[in-house]
C-alpha positions as CSV (number, residue, x, y, z in Angstrom):
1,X,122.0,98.4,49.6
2,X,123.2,95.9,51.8
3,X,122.4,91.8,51.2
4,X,120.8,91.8,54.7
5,X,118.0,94.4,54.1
6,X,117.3,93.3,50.3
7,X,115.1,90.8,48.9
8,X,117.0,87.9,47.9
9,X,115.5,86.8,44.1
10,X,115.9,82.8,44.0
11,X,115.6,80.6,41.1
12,X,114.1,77.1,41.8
13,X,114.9,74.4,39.2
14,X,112.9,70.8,39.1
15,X,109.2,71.4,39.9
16,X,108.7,67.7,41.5
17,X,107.9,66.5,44.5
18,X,110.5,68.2,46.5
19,X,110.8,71.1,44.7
20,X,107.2,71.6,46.2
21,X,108.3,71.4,49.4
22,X,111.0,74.5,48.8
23,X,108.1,76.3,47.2
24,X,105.7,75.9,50.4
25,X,108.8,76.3,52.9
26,X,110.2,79.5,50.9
27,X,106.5,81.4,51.6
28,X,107.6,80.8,55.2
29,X,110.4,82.7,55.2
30,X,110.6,87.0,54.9
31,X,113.0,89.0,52.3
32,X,113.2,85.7,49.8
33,X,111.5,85.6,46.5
34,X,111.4,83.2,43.9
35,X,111.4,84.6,40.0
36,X,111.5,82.1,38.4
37,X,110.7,78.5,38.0
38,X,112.8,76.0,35.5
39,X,111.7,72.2,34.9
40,X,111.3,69.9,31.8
41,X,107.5,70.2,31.1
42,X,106.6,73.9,30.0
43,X,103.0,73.1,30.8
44,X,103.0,71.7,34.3
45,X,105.8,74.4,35.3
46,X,103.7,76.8,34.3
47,X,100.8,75.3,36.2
48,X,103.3,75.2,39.7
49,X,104.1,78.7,38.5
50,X,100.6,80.4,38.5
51,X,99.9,78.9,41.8
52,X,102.7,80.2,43.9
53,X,103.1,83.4,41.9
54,X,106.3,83.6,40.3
55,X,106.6,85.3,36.9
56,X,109.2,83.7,34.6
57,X,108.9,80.0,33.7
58,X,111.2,78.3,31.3
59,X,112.7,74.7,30.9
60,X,116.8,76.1,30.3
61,X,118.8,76.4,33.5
62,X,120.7,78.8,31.9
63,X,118.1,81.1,30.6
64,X,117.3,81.8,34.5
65,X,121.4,82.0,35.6
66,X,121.4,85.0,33.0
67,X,118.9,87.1,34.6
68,X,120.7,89.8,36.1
69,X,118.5,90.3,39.6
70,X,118.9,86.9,40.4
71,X,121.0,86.1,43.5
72,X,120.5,82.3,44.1
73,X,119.2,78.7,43.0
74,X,118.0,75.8,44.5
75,X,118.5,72.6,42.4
76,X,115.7,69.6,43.3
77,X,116.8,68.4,39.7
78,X,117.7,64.6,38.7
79,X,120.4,63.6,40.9
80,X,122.7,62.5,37.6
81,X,122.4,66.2,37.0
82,X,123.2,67.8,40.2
83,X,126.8,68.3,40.0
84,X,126.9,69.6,36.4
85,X,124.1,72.5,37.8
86,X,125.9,73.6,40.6
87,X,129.0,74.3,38.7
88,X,127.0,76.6,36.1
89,X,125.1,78.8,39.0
90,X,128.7,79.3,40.3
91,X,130.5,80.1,37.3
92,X,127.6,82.7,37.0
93,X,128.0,84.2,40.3
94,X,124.8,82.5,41.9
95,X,124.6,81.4,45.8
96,X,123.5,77.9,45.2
97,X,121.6,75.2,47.5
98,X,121.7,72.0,45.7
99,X,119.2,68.7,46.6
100,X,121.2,66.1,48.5
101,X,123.0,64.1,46.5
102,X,126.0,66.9,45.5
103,X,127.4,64.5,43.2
104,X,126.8,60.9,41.7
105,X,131.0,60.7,41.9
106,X,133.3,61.5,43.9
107,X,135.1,64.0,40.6
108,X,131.4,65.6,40.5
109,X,131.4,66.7,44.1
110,X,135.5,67.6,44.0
111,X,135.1,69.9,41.1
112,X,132.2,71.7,43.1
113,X,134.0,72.2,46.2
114,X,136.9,73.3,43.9
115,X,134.4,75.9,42.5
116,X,132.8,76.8,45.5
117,X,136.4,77.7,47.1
118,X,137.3,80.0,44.0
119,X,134.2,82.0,43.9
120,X,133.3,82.5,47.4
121,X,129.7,81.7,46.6
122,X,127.0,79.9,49.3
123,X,127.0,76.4,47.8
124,X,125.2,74.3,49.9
125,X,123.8,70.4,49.9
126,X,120.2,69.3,51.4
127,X,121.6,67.4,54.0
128,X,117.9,67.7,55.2
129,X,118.7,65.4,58.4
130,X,120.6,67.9,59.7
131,X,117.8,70.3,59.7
132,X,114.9,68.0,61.2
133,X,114.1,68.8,64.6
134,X,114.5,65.2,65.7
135,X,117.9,65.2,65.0
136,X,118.9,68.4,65.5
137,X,117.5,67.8,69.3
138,X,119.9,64.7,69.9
139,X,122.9,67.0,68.1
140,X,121.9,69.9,71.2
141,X,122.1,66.7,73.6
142,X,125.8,65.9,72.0
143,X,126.8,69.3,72.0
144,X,126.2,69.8,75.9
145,X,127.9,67.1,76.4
146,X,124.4,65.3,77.7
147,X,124.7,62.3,75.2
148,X,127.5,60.7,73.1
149,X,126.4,58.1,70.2
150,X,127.7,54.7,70.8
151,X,125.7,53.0,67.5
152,X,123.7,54.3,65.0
153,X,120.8,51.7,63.9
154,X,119.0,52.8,60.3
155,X,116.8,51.3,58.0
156,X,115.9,53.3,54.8
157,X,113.1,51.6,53.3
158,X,110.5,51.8,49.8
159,X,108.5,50.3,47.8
160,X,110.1,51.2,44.2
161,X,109.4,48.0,42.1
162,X,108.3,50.6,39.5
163,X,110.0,53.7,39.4
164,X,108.5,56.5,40.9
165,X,108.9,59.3,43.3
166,X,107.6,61.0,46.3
167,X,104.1,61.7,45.4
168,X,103.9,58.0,43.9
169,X,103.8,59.3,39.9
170,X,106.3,57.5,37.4
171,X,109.5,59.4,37.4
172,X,111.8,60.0,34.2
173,X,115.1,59.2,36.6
174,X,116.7,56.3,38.3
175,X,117.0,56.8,42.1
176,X,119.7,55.4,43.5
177,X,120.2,53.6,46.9
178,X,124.1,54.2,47.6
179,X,124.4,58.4,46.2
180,X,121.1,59.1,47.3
181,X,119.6,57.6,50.3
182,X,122.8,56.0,51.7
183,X,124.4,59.5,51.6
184,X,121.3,61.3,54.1
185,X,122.9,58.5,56.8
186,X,126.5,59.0,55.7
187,X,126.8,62.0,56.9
188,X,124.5,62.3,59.4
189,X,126.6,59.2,61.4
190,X,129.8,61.5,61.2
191,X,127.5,64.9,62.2
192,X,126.0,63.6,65.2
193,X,129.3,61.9,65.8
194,X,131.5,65.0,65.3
195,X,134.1,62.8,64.2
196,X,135.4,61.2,60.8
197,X,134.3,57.9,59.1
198,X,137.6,55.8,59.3
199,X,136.2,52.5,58.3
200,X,132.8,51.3,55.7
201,X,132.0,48.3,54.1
202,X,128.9,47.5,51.9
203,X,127.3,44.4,50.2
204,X,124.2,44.7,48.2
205,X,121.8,42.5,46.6
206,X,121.1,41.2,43.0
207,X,121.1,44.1,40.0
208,X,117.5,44.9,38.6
209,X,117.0,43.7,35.1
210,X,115.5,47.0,34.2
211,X,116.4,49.8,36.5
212,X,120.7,48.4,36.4
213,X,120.1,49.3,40.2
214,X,120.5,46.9,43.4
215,X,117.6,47.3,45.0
216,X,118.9,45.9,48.6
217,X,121.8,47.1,50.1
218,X,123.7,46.8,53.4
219,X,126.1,49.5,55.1
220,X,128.4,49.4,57.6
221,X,130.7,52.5,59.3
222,X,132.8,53.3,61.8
223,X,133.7,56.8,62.9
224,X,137.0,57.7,64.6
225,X,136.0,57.6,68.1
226,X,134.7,54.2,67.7
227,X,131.0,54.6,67.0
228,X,129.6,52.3,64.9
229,X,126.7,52.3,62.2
230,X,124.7,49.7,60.5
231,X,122.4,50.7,57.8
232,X,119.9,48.7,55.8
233,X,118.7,50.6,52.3
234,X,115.4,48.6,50.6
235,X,113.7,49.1,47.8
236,X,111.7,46.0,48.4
237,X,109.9,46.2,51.2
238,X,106.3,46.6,51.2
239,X,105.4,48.5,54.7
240,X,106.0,51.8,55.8
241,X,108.2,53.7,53.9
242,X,110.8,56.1,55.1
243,X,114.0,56.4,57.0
244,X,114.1,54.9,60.3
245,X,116.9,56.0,63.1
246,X,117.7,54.4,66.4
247,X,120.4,56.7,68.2
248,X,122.3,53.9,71.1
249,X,124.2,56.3,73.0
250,X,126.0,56.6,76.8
251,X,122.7,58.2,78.3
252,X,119.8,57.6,76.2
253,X,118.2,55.4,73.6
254,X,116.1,57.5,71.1
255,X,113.9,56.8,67.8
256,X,113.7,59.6,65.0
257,X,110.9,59.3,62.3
258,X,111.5,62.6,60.3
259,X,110.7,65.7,62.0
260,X,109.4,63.0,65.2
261,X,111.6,61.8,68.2
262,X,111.1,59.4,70.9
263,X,113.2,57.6,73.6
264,X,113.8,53.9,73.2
265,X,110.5,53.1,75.3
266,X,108.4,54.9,72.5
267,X,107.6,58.1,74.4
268,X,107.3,61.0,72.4
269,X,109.7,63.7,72.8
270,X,108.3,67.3,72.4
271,X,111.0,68.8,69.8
272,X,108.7,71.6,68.8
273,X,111.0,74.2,70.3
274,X,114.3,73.1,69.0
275,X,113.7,75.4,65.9
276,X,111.4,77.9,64.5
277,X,109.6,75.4,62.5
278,X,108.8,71.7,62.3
279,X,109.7,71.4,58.5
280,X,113.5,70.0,58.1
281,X,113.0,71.4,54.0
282,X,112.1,75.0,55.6
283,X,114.8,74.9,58.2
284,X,117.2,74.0,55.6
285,X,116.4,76.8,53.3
286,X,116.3,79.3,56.0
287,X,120.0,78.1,56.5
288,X,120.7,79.0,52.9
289,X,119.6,82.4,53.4
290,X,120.6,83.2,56.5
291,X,124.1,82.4,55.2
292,X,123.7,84.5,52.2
293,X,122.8,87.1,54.0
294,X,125.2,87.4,56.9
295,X,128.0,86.1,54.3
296,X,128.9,82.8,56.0
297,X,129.4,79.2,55.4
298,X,126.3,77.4,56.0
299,X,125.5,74.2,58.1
300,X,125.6,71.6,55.4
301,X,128.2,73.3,53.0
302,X,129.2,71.8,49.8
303,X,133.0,71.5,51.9
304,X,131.3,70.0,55.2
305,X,130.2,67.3,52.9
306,X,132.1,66.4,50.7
307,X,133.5,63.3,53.0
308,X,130.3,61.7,52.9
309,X,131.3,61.8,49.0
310,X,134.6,60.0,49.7
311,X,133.0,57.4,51.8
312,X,130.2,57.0,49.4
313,X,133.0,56.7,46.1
314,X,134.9,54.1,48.5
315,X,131.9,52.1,49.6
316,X,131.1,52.2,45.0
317,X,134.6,51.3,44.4
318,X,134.1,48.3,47.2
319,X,130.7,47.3,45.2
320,X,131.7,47.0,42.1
321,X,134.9,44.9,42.6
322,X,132.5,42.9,44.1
């Protein structure tokens, strides 16, 4: 039986805020099931479990890599262990779709993609900006030729004086600004750019007595062509919180909020037709199956990524020499 007519059995690991959002985007999407559910508390996995259905709960990664039906995982684990993860579903012959950030180091995301192109496997990273229709609509415009960027403007804002996550609840894991949210904007400059970072420099604000973190940081790139990005990473400030995007190009000026777009004069853009859904998490996920199923590499691949890794390991090594 053939990988595009079978049901492909996933295994979703970290039942948190995001790995919600896979749950509710996966019900979306035909010939994928999940089996099983993996986090750290039995109790509230099991809770997630009953409600969307999925028989085998347990809080060992590995007890779900050695089911023998399973085909794929997606990680929306701690980021520290996201590397570590992605290498065990590949050693055991799982596809794999790992939460953005691949790595917290640049060794972490080179011994993936060093795995990834021995086994053959799907590894992909959620690169979700990629995926929303807002920016997927200004990639169309680059694509035709319709629009080139000429500076990227972002400011990725919270309020995480305490630490907590999506949903607001206290969270066992330091976020962090540079391999986490810096990364979404890395790569999402050199995407829409479709050319290489050649140049970034970073300054950050004063260490956190208790989370070892800065909690400000500023970002600079340049790609080859000579587009330019400035991003400002916060989390300090006490307004809305989010990711914020101004695209300066040749033809056009336009604002993306998530899944919204709008030009520079605040009109919305209708991006509703862009993609089959409105849900960036969805889209991506569909991605990872499609892939799987027609045995190709996938938009956001663990190799399509990995310079957003160098440039993040540069930008580190920049940091801490201070």
């Amino acid at each position: 039986m053939s990988m595009t007519t079978k049901t492909i059995k996933v295994a979703l690991a970290g039942a948190g805020a995001f790995g919600i959002k896979h749950l509710d985007g996966i019900q979306n999407i035909d010939g994928v099931e999940v089996i099983s559910l993996i986090s750290r508390d039995l109790e509230k996995t099991q809770e997630v479990a009953t409600k969307y259905g999925i028989g085998h709960v347990t809080t060992d990664l590995a007890e779900s890599l050695a089911l023998k039906e399973l085909d794929a995982v997606i990680l929306c684990t701690p980021t520290q262990m996201h590397a570590e993860q992605t290498l065990a579903c590949l050693k055991a012959g799982k596809h794999v779709q790992v939460e953005i950030p691949l790595a917290d180091s640049l060794k972490g995301a080179a011994e993936v993609l060093a795995e990834q192109k021995s086994s053959g496997l799907v590894a992909m990273c959620g690169h979700t900006r990629r995926f929303n229709p807002s920016h997927q609509y200004v990639h169309n415009q680059v694509k035709a030729g319709a629009f080139n960027v000429l500076q990227m403007d972002v400011q990725t804002y919270f309020f995480r004086r305490t630490n907590t996550n999506a949903l607001g609840q206290a969270r066992s894991w330091t976020d962090h600004l540079l391999w986490h949210h810096a990364a979404h904007t890395v790569d999402l400059f050199a995407y829409q750019c479709g050319s290489p970072i050649v140049q970034a420099n970073a300054v950050q604000g004063p260490i956190h007595p208790v989370l070892g973190i800065a909690m400000d940081m500023s970002i600079q790139l340049k790609c080859a062509n000579g587009a330019i990005c400035t991003l400002s990473l916060s989390f300090n400030n006490d307004g809305p919180l989010g990711t914020y995007f101004r695209y300066i190009g040749d033809t056009a000026t336009y604002l993306a909020r998530y899944d919204d777009l709008y030009t520079g004069k605040e009109e919305k853009i209708d991006v509703s037709n862009v993609a089959v859904s409105m849900n960036g998490i969805e889209l991506q996920d569909r991605e990872f199956f499609a892939a799987i199923k027609e045995g190709r590499e996938p938009n956001s691949s663990v190799a399509q990524v990995y310079n957003c890794y160098q440039v993040l390991h540069n930008l580190e090594q920049q940091l801490n020499a201070g």
